[in-house]
C-alpha positions as CSV (number, residue, x, y, z in Angstrom):
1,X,-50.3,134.7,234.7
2,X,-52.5,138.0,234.8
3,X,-48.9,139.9,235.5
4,X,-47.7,138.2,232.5
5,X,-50.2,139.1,229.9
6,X,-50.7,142.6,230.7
7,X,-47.0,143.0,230.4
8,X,-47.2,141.3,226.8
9,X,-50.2,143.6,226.1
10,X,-48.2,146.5,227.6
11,X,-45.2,145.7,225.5
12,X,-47.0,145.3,222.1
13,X,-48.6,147.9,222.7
14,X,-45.9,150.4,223.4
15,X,-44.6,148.7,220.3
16,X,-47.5,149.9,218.3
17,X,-46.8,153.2,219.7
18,X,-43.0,154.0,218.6
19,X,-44.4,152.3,215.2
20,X,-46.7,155.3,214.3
21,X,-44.5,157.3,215.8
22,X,-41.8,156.8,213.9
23,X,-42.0,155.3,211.2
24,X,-43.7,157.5,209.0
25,X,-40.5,159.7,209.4
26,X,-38.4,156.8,208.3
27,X,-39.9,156.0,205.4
28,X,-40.1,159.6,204.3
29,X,-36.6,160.1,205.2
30,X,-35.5,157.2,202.9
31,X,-37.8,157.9,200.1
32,X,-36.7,160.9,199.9
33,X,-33.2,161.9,200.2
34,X,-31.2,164.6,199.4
35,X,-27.6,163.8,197.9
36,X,-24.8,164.9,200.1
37,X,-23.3,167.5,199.0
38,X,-21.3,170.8,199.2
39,X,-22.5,174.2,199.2
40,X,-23.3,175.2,195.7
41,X,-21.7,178.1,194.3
42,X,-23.9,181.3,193.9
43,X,-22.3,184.6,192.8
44,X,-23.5,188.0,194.2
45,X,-25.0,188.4,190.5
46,X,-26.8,185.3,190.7
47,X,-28.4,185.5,194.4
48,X,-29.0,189.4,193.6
49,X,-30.9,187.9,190.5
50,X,-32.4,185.3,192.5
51,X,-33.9,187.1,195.3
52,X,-36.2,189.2,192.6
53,X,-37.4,185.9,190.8
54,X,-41.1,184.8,190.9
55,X,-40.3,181.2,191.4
56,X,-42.9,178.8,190.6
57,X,-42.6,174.8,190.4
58,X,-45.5,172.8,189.2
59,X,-45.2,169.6,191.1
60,X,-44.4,168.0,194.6
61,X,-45.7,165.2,196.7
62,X,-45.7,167.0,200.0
63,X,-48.7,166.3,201.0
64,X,-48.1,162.7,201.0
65,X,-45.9,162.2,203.9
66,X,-47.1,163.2,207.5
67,X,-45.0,166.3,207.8
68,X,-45.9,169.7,209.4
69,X,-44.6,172.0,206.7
70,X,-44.8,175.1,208.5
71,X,-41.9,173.9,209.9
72,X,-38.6,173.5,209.0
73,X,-36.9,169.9,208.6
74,X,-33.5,168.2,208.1
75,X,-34.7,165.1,205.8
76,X,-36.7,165.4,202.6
77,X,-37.3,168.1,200.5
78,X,-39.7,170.8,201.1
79,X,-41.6,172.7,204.1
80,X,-42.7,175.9,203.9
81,X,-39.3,177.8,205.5
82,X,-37.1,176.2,203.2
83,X,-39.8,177.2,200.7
84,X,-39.2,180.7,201.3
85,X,-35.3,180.3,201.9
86,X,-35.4,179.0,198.2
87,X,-38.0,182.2,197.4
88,X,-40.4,180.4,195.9
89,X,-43.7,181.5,195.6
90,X,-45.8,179.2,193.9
91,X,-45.9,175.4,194.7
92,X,-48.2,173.4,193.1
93,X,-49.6,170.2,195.4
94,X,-50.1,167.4,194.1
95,X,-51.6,164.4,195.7
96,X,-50.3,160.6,195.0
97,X,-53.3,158.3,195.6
98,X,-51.9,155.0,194.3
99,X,-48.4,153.5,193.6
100,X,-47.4,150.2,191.9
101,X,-44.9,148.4,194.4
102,X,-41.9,147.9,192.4
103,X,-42.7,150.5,190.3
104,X,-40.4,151.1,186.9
105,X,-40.8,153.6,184.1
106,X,-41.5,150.7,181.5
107,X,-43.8,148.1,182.7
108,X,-46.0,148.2,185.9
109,X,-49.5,146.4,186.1
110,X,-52.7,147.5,188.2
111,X,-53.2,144.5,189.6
112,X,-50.0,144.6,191.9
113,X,-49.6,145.7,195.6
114,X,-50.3,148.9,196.0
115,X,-47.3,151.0,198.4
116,X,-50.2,153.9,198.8
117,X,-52.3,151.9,200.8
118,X,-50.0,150.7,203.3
119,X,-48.5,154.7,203.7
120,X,-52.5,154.8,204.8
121,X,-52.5,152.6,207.5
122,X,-48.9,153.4,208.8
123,X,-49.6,157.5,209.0
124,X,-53.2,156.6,210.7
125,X,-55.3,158.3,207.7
126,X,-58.4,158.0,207.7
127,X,-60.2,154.6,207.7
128,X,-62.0,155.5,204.1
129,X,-58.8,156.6,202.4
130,X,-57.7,152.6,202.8
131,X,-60.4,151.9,200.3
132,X,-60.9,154.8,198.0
133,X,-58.5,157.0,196.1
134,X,-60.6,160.0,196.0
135,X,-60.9,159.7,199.7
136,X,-57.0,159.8,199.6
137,X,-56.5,163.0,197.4
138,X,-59.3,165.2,199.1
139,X,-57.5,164.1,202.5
140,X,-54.0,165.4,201.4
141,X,-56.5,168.7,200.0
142,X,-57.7,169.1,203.7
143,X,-53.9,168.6,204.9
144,X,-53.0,171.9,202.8
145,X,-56.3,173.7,203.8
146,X,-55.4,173.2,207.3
147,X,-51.6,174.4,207.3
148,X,-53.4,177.7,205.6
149,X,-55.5,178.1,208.4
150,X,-53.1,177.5,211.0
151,X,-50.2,179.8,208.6
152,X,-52.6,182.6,207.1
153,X,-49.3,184.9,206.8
154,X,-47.8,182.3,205.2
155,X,-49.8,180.1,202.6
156,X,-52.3,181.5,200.7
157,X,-54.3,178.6,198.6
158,X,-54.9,179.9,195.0
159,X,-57.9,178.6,193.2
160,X,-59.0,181.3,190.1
161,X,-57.8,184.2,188.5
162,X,-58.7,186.5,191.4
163,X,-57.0,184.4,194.1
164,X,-54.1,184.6,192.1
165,X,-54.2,188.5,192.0
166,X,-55.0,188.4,195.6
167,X,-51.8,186.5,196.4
168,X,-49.5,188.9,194.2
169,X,-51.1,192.4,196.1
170,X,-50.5,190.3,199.5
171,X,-46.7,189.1,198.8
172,X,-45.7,192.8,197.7
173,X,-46.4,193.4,201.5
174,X,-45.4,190.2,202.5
175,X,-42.5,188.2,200.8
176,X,-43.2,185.5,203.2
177,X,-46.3,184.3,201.8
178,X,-46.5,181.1,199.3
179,X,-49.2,180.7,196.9
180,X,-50.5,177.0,197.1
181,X,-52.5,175.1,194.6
182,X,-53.5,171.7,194.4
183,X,-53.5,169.1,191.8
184,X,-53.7,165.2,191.2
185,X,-50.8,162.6,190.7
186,X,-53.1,160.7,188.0
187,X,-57.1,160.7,187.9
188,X,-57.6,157.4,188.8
189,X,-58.1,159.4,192.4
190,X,-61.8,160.0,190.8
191,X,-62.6,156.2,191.9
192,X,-64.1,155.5,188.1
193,X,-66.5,158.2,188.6
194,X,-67.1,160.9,186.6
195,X,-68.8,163.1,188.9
196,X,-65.9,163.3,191.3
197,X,-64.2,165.3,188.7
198,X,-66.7,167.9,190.4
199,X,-65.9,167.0,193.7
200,X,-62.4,167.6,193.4
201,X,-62.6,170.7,191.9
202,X,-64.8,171.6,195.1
203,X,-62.2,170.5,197.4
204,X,-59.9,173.5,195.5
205,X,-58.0,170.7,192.8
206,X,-57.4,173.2,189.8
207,X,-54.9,170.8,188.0
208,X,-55.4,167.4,187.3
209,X,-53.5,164.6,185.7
210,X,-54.4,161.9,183.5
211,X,-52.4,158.9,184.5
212,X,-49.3,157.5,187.3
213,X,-46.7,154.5,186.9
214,X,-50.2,152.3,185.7
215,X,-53.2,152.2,182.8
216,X,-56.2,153.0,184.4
217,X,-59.9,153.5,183.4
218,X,-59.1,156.6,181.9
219,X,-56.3,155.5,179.0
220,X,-52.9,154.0,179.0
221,X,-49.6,155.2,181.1
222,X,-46.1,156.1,179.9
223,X,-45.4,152.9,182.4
224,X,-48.3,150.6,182.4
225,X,-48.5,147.5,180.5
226,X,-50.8,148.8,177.7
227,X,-49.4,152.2,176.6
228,X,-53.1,152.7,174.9
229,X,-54.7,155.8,173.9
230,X,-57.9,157.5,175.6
231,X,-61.0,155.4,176.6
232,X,-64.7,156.6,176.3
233,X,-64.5,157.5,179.9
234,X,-61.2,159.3,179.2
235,X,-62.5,161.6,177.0
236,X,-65.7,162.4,179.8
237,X,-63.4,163.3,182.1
238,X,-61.3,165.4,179.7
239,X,-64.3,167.4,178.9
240,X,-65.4,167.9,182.1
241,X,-62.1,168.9,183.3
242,X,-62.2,171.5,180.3
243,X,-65.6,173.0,181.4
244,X,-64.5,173.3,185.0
245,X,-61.1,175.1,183.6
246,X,-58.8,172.3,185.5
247,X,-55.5,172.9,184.1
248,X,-54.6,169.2,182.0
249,X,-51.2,167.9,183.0
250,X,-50.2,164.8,181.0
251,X,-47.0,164.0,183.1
252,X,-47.1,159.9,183.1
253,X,-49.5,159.6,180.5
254,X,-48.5,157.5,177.3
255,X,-47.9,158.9,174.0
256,X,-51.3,157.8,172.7
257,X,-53.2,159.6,175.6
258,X,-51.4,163.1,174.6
259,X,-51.8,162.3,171.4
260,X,-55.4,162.0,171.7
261,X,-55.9,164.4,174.5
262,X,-53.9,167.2,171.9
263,X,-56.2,166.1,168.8
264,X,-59.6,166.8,171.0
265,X,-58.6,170.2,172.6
266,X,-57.0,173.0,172.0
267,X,-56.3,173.8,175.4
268,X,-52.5,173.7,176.7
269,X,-51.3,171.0,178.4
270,X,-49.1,170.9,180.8
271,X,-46.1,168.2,181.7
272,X,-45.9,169.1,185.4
273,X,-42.5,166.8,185.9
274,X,-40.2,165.8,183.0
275,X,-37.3,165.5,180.9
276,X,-36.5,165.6,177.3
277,X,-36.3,162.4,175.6
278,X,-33.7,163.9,173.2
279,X,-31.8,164.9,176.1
280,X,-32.1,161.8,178.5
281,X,-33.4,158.9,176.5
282,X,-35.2,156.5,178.9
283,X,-38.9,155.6,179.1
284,X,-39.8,157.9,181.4
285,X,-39.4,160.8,179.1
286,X,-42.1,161.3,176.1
287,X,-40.2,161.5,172.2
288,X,-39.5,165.3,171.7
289,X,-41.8,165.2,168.6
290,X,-44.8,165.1,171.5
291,X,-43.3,168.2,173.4
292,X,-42.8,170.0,170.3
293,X,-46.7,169.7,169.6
294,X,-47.7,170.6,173.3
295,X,-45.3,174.2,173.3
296,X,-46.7,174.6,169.7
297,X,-50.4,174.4,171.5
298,X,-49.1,177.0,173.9
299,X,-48.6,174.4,176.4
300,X,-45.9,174.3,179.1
301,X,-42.5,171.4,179.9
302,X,-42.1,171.7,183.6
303,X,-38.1,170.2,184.1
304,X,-37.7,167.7,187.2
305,X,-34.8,167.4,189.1
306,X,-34.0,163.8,189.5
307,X,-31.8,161.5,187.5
308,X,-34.6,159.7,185.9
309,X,-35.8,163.2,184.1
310,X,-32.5,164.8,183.2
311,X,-29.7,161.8,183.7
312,X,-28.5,163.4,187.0
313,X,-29.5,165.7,190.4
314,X,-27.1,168.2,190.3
315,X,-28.0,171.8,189.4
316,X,-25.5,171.3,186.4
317,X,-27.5,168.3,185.0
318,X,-31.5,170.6,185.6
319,X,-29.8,173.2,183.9
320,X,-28.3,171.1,181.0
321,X,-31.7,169.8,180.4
322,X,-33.4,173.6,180.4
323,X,-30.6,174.2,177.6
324,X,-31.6,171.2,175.8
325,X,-35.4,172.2,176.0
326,X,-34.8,175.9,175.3
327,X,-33.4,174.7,171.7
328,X,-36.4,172.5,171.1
329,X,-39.2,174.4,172.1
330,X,-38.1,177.9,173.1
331,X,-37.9,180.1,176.5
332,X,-42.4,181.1,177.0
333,X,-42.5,176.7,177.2
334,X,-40.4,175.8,179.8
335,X,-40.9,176.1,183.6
336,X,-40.1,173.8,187.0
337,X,-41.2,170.6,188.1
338,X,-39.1,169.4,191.1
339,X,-40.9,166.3,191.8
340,X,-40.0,167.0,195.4
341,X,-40.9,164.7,197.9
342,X,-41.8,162.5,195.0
343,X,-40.0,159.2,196.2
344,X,-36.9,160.7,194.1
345,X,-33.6,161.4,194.7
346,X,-32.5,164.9,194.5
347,X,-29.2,166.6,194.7
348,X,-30.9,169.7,196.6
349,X,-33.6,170.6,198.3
350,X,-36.1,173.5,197.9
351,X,-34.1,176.2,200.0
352,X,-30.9,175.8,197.3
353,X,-32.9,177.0,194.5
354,X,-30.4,180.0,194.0
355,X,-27.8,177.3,193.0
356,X,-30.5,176.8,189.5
357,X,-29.8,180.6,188.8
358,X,-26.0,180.6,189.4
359,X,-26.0,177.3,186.6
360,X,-28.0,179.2,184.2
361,X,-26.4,182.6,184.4
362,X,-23.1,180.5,184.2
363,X,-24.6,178.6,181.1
364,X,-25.2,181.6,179.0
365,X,-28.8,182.2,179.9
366,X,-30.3,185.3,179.7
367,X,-32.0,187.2,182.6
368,X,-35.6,187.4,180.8
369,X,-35.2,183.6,179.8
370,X,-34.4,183.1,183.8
371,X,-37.7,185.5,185.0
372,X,-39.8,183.1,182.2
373,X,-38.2,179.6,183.0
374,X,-37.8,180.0,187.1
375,X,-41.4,181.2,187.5
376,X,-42.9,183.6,185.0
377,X,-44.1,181.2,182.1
378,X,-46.1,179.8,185.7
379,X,-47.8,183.1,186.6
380,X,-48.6,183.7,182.8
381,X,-50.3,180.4,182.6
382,X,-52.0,180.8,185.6
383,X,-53.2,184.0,184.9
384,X,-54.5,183.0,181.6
385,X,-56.1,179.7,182.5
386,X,-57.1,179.4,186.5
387,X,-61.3,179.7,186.6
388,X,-61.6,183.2,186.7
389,X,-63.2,183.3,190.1
């Protein structure tokens, strides 16, 4: 009988095992596929062009999964050598703290099960990161800290003005090098509290957004069931997040919540992952109107790369969008915002970022309006708006 039960025990066990050992990879792997495809095309001109770009994107969800990005996979979309095979060098972080199971871009309510949670317990995070959301964000922050200690030649976290400088004087010796920042996937990681605003910015968070796929305690969400305008508390946080010079993103937020957040600062916002409504009308994509009043406030449109921001994954259907936005709110507003590793599906990964360049020389773009779009309206904002130290 003993024999018997310590060869269940044994067996679950070794059950328990293979399940935290693989699947984490599994579910990344599925979330976040890459559509098969053939090589893209890229001319000499365009990889020539390419290989001299600053290339900056503004949002991906890396830090999510329980992936060593110093090294280079085969599923899911970026680590830090197909990083530097795409030449990027600056990826913003962000950090997803909660998600709505069943999530849609026009209805999703707080209240329901919450996938972030169980991504928690099956990647063995820490026990207070099953409970609290700011525990989650500064956890994924300490993931990124730690490849840059274990990769100094090869990420460099930038949190002010100076770092950023820093990082520029470094990669003119060393191409290799990616400048990391962090940000937030929706502020409901500050738990309700406003003095976490604080302690994110700490923990090196220099750009934070308001909302996700649900209303929280801050205002209403593109997707949530409300769509309502900024609380009391919103507008707390939105001032503290303006004295601490954290970059505003308002990428899920409703279009009362940029509304209000544009009539109480005159900062620039950013959208770290979009569309263009005009372009590809769905409910994930704020009425052109609203992006028309962010560029006009000096703000940035970062474009995404999956079918729910552009109506396609292809480099063709990015690019068409970058056209669409160029018209409507002119080449110093529009950057990148992959949404890698966002749960999305994507028709390329981070190392075929050349294929972007080959589209938009083959579209008519100009080289300047390629240097500004691929990563130099990035630097410029960064420059400009990082704390200075």
């Amino acid at each position: 009988m003993k024999k018997a039960i310590a060869i269940i025990v044994t067996t679950i066990l070794l059950a328990l095992a293979l399940f935290f050992i693989f699947a984490p990879r599994i579910v990344d792997d599925q979330q976040n596929p890459v559509t098969e495809h053939s090589p893209y095309p890229v001319s000499e001109q365009a990889q020539a062009l390419h290989n001299t770009l600053i290339i900056g994107d503004w949002h991906a969800d890396t830090l999510l999964w329980n992936r060593d990005i110093s090294k280079q996979h085969d599923y899911s979309h970026v680590d830090l050598p197909r990083l530097r095979q795409g030449n990027v060098g600056l990826q913003m972080f962000t950090t997803v703290t909660k998600s709505p199971s069943g999530l849609n871009y026009s209805h999703n309510d707080n209240d329901a099960p919450d996938d972030i949670t169980k991504l928690a317990l099956g990647q063995r995070w820490p026990v207070n990161t099953w409970s609290s959301l700011s525990a989650r964000a500064l956890h994924q922050a300490d993931k990124l800290h730690r490849f840059e200690r274990q990769n100094p030649t090869e990420l460099f976290i930038i949190k002010s003005q100076a770092d950023l400088k820093q990082w520029q004087q470094k990669r003119e010796q060393n191409p290799r090098l990616i400048g990391g920042l962090i940000g937030t996937e929706g502020s409901h990681a500050l738990d309700g509290k406003l003095e976490n605003v604080q302690q994110l910015f700490d923990a090196g968070f220099r750009m934070m957004s308001l909302q996700h796929f649900f209303d929280n305690k801050l205002g209403g969400s593109l997707h949530g069931t409300k769509k309502s305008g900024l609380t009391n508390f919103g507008r707390n946080v939105i001032k503290k997040i303006i004295e601490l010079d954290i970059i505003l993103d308002v990428s899920h937020s409703s279009e009362a919540v940029v509304a209000d957040v544009l009539s109480m600062t005159d900062r620039p916002l950013v959208v770290s992952h979009t569309g263009f409504k005009g372009h590809c009308t769905n409910d994930r994509n704020i009425s052109d109107a609203l992006m028309q009043k962010i560029a006009a406030n000096g703000g940035l449109i970062a474009v995404g790369y999956w079918h729910g921001a552009v109506c396609g994954n292809q480099p063709k259907h990015v690019v068409d969008a970058m056209k669409y936005g160029l018209d409507l709110v002119g080449e110093d507003h529009l950057s990148l915002g992959s949404d890698f590793d966002g749960s999305v599906t994507v028709g390329f990964d981070s190392s075929e970022l050349a294929a972007l360049t080959h589209e938009m020389l083959a579209q008519g773009f100009s080289e300047n309006q390629i240097r500004k779009i691929m990563g130099g309206n990035m630097l410029a904002f960064l420059k400009q708006y990082l704390p200075s130290q």
